[in-house]
C-alpha positions as CSV (number, residue, x, y, z in Angstrom):
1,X,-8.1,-7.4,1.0
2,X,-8.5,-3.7,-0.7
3,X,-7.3,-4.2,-3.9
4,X,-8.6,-0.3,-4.9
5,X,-7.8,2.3,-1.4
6,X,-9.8,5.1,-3.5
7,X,-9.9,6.3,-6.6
8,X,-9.1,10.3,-7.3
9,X,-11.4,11.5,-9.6
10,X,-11.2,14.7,-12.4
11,X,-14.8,15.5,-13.1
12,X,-14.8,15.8,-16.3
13,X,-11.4,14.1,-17.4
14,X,-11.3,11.2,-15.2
15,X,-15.0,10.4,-14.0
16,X,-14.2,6.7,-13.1
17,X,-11.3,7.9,-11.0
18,X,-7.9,7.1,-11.1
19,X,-7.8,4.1,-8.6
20,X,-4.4,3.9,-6.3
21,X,-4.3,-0.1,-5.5
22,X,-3.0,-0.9,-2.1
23,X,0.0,-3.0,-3.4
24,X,1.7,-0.4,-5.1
25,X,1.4,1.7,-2.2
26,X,2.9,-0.6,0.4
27,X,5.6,-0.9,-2.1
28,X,6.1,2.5,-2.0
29,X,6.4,2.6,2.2
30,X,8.4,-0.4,1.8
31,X,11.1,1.5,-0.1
32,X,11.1,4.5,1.6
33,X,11.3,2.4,5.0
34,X,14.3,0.6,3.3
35,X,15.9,3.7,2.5
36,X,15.3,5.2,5.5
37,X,16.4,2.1,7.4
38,X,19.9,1.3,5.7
39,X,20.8,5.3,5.9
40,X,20.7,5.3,9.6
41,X,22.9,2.3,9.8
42,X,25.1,3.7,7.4
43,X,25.7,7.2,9.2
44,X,26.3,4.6,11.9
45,X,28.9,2.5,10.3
46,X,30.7,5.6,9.0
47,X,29.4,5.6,5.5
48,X,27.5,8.2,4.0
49,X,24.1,7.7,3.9
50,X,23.4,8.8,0.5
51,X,25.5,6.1,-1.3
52,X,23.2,3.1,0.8
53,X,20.2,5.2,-0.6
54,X,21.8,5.1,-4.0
55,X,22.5,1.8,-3.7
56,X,18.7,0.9,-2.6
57,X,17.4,2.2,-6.1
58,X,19.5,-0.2,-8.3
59,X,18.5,-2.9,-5.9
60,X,15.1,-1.7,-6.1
61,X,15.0,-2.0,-10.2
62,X,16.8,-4.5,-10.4
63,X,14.9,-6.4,-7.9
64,X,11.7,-5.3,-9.4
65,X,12.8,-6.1,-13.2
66,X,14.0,-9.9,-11.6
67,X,10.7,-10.0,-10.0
68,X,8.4,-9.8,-13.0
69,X,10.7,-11.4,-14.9
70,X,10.6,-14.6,-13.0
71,X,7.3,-15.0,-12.3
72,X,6.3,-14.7,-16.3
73,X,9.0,-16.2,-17.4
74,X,9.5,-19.2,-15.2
75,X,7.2,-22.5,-16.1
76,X,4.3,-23.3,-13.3
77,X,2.8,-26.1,-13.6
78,X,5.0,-26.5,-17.4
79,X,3.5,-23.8,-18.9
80,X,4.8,-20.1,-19.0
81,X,2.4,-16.8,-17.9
82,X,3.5,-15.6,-21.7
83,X,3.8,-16.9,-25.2
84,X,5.4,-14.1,-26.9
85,X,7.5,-10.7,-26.4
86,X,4.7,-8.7,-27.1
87,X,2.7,-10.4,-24.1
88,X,5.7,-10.3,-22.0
89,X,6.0,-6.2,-22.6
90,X,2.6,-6.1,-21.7
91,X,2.2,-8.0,-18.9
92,X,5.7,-6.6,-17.4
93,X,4.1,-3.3,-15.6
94,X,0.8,-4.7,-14.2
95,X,2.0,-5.3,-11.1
96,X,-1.8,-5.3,-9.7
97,X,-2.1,-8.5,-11.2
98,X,-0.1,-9.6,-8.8
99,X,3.2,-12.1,-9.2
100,X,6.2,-10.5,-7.8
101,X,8.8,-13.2,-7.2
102,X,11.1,-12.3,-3.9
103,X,13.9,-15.0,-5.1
104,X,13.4,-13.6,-8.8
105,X,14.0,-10.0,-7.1
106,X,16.7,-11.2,-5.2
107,X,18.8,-12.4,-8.2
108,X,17.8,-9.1,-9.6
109,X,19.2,-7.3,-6.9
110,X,22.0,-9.6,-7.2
111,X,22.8,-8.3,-10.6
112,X,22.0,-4.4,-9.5
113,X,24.1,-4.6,-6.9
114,X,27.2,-5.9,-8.9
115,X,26.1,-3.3,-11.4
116,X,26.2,-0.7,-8.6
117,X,29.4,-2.0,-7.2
118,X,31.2,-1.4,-10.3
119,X,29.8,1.7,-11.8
120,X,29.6,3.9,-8.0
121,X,30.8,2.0,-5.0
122,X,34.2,0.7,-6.0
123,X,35.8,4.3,-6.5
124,X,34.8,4.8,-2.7
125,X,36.7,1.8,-1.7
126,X,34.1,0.0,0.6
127,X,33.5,-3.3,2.1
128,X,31.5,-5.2,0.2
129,X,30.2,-7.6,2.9
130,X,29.8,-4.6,5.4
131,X,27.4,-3.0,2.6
132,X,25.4,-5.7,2.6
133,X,25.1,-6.2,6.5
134,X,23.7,-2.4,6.5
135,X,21.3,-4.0,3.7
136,X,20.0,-7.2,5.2
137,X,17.4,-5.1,8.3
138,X,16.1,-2.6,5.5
139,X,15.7,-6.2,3.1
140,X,13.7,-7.8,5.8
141,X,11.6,-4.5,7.2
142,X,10.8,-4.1,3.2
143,X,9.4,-7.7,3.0
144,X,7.4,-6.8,6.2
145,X,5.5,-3.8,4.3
146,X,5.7,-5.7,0.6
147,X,3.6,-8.9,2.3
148,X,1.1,-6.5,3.5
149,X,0.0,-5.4,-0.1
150,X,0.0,-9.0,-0.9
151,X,-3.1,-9.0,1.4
152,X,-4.1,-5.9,0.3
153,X,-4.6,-7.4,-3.1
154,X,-5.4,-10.9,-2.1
155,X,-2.0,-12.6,-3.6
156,X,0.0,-14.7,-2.7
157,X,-2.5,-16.4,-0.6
158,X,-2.7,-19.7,1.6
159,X,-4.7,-23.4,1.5
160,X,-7.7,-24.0,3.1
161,X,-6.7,-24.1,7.1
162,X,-8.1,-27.1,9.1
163,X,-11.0,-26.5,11.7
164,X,-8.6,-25.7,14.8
165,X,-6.1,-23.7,12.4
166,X,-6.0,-20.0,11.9
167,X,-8.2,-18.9,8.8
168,X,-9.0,-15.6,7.0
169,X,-11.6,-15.3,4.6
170,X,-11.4,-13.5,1.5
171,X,-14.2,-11.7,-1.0
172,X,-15.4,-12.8,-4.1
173,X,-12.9,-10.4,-5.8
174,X,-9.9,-12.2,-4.6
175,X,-7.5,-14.3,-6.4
176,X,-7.9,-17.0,-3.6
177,X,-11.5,-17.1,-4.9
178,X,-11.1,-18.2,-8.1
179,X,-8.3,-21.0,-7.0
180,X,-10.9,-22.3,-4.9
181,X,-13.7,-23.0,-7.3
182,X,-11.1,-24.2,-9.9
183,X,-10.2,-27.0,-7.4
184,X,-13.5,-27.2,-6.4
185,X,-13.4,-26.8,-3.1
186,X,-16.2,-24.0,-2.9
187,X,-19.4,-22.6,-5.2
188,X,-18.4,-19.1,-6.7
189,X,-21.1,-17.1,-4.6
190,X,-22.7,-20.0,-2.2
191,X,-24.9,-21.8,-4.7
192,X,-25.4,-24.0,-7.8
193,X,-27.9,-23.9,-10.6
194,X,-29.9,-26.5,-12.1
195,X,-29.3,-28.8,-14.7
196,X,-31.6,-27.6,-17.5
197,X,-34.2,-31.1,-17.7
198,X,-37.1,-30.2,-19.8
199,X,-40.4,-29.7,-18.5
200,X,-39.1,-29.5,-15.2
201,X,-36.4,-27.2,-15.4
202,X,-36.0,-25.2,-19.0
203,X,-33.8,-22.1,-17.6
204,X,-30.7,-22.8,-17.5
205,X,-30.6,-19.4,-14.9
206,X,-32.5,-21.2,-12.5
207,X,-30.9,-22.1,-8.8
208,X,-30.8,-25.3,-8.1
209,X,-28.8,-25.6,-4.4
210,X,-28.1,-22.9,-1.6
211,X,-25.1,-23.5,0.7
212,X,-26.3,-23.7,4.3
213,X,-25.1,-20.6,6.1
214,X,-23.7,-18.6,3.4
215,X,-24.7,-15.1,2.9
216,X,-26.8,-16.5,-0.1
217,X,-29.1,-18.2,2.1
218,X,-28.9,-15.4,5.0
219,X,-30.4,-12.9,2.3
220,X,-33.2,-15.6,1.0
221,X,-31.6,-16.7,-2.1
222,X,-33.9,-20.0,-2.6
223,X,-34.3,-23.6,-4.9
224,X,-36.0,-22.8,-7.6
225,X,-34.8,-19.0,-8.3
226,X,-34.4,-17.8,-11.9
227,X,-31.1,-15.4,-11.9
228,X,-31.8,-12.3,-14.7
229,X,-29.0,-9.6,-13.7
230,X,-26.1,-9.5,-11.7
231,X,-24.6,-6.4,-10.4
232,X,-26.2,-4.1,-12.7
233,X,-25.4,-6.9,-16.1
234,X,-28.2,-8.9,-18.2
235,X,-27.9,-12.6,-17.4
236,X,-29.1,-14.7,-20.6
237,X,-28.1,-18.1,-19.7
238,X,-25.9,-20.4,-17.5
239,X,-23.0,-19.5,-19.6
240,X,-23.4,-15.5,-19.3
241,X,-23.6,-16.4,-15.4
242,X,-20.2,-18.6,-15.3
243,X,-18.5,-16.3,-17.6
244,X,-19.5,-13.3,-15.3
245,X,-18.4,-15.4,-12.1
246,X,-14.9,-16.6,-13.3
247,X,-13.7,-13.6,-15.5
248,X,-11.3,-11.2,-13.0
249,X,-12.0,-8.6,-15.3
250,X,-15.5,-8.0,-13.8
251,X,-14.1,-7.7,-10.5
252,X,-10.9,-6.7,-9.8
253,X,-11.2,-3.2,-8.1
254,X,-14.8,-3.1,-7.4
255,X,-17.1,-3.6,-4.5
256,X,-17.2,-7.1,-3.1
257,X,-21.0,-7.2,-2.5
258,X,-23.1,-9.5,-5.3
259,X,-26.2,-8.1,-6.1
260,X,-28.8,-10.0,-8.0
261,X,-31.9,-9.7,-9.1
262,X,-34.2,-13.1,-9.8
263,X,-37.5,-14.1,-10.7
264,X,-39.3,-16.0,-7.8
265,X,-42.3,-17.5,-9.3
266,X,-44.6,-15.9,-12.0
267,X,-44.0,-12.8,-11.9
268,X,-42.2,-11.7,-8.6
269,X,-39.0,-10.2,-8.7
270,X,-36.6,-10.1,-6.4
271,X,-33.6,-8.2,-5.4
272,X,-30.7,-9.5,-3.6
273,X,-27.5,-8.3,-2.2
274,X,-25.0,-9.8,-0.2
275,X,-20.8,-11.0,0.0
276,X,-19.7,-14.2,-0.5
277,X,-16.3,-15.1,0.5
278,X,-14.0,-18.1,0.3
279,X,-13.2,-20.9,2.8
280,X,-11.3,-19.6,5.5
281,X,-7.8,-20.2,4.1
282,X,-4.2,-19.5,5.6
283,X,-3.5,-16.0,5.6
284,X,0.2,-16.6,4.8
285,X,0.9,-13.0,3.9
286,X,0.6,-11.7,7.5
287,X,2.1,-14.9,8.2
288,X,5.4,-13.1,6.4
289,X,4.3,-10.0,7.3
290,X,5.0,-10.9,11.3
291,X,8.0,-13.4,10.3
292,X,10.1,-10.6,8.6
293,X,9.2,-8.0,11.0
294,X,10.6,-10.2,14.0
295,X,13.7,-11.3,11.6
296,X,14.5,-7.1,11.1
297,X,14.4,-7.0,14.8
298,X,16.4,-9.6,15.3
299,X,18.7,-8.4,12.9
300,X,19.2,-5.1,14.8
301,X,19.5,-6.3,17.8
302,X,22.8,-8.7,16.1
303,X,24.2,-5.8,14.4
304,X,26.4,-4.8,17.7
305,X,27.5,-8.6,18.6
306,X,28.6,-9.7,15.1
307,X,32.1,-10.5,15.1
308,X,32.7,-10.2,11.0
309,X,31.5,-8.0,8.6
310,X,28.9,-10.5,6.5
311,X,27.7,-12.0,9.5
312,X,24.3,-9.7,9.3
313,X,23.1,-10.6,5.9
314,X,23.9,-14.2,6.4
315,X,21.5,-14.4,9.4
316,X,18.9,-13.1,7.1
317,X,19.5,-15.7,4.3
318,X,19.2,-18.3,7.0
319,X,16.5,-16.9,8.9
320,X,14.6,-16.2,5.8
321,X,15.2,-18.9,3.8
322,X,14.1,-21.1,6.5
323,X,11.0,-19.1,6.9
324,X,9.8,-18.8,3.2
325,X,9.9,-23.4,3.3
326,X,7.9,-23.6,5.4
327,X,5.0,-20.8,5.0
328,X,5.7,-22.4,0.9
329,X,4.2,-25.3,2.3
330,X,0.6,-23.6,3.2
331,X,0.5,-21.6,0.0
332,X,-2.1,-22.1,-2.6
333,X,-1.6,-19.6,-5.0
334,X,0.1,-19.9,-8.9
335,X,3.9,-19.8,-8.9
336,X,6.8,-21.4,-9.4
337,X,6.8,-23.9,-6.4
338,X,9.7,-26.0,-7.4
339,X,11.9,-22.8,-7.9
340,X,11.2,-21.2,-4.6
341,X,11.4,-24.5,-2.5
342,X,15.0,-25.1,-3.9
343,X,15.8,-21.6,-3.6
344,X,14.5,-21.6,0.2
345,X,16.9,-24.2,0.4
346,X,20.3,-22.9,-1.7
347,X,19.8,-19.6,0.9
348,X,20.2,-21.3,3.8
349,X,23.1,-23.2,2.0
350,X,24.5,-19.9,1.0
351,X,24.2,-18.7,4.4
352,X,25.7,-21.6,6.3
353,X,29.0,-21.4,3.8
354,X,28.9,-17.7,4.7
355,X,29.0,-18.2,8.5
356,X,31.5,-20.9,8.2
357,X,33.8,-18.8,5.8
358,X,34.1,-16.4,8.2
359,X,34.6,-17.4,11.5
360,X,37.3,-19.1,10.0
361,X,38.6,-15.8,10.1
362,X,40.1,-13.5,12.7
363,X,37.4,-11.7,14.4
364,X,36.6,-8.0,13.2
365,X,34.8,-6.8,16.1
366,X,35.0,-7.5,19.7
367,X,31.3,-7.2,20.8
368,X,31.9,-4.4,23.6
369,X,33.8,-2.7,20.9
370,X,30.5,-3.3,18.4
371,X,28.3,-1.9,20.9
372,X,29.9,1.0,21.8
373,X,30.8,2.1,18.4
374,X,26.9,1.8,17.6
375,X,26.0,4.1,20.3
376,X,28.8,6.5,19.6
377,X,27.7,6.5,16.3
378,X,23.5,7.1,17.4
């Protein structure tokens, strides 16, 4: 997880820097990769590359817009991400925050692309369903790069992996983090403090337990410590510590080490710095990340044997719908479960119908004839 790459600072404008997050980049590479990607196969097809790279920004919007819109508008857990318009306008562009919805985008791209149909592709008199076959590799290579800034900034994260089970920690700065402690399956930095029990305990900053083998207890944090500062802030009391611990504000972007600074009896202070992480949890992003990428070569590798135009982009609504079930089942992060399980499911459906539509037709393509039209085309 890098939430923050670097920041680009303008001495006296901009001292803090003005931070480019990791997501946004990868979205950026997984557009131009899409672009790039659908071109080729439409110089190859015959089409000119410039209306598939058209085409890719109103799927791009409109996928985008379908996205956001989903995720804040769509109940989890019965409750919605907004309450009002003026929230929803707000929270619309801070994609950092994470909560991009794939089967949101896809009914935004849905809509974009019947928007782009009608308004630039229909005057060119092209084939719908071999449009989309030139889409479905670049969809699947962009889902490759898009799950890789959702491990960059640490959403869309997995459960906590059994013993034998592949696991990835994450810092304190992750999303994943603050999941864990609200199910309370981990301590926030490795420890817990003490129950304020006059006259044996009257701080209510004092440490009560240390986790064996965290970093708390690997950099001496002990029983009995009284917290005053952390990372550079005035603690108070027990609730200026929690509120420091579970507000994202205080940590999204920055450094993942934790430095405190306590009072070990009398008079000794103490300073402390180390990174606590999480359980080791599923990493279902690269999970995706290594799905999709085998899915786009599998794709290619179709392109010259399919025997109808559609055939393509039904293989990837199979292939991914199939996919995105099961890796929903290791997922711990907020979202619309119910929503993206059925839609796993209605993909594959769609798919299926697709498949069976067509070979009900008379075949397109011979496959020698596919292959060597592809490599003419090269």
């Amino acid at each position: 997880m890098q939430q923050v790459l670097f920041r680009l600072r303008i001495p006296g404008l901009v001292p803090d820097g003005i931070p480019l997050y990791g997501y946004g980049l990868m979205l950026c590479v997984a557009f131009f990769a899409c672009i790039t990607v659908a071109g080729r196969l439409a110089k190859r097809q015959g089409i000119a590359k410039e209306l598939v790279q058209d085409l890719a920004i109103w799927l791009f919007l409109g996928g985008l817009i379908g996205a956001r819109t989903t995720f804040l508008l769509v109940p989890v857990n019965g409750k919605r991400q907004v309450a009002s318009i003026g929230e929803f306008l707000w929270q619309f562009p801070r994609l950092w925050d994470g909560g991009v919805i794939f089967y949101g985008a896809a009914i935004g791209g849905v809509i974009a692309f019947g928007l782009a149909y009608f308004f630039q592709l229909r005057k060119h008199q092209l084939s719908t369903w071999k449009v989309l076959d030139i889409v479905g590799p670049a969809v699947a290579l962009g889902l490759c790069f898009g799950r890789i800034g959702c491990l960059l900034n640490g959403c869309c994260y997995g459960d906590v992996s059994c013993p034998d089970c592949v696991g990835m920690r994450f810092p304190m700065a992750a999303p994943a983090r603050f999941e864990m402690v609200h199910r309370g399956y981990q301590t926030a930095a490795g420890f817990t403090l003490e129950e304020p029990l006059p006259p044996l305990v009257t701080d209510s900053r004092t440490v009560g337990n240390v986790e064996p083998g965290s970093p708390a207890e690997a950099e001496g944090l002990k029983s009995g410590d009284v917290i005053v500062e952390v990372n550079g802030t005035p603690i108070k009391n027990a609730h200026d510590l929690n509120h420091y611990f579970a507000s994202p504000e205080n940590w999204r972007g920055q450094g993942w080490t934790l430095q405190l600074t306590v009072l070990r009896g009398a008079n000794d202070t103490v300073e402390l710095s180390f990174v606590p992480r999480t359980l080791p949890i599923h990493p279902t992003q690269v999970y995706e990340s290594i799905s999709m990428f085998l899915l786009f070569l599998l794709l290619l590798a179709f392109f010259p044997f399919r025997r109808h135009d559609g055939e393509v982009i039904a293989l990837l609504m199979i292939g991914y719908g199939i996919h995105r079930y099961f890796n929903e089942m290791l997922r711990a992060d907020v979202r619309p479960t119910g929503f993206e399980n059925w839609t796993s499911l209605l993909l594959v459906a769609g798919g299926l119908l697709i498949v069976a539509y067509l070979w009900r037709k008379p075949a397109q393509y011979k496959p020698a004839d596919s292959r060597s039209l592809a490599s003419a085309s090269a």
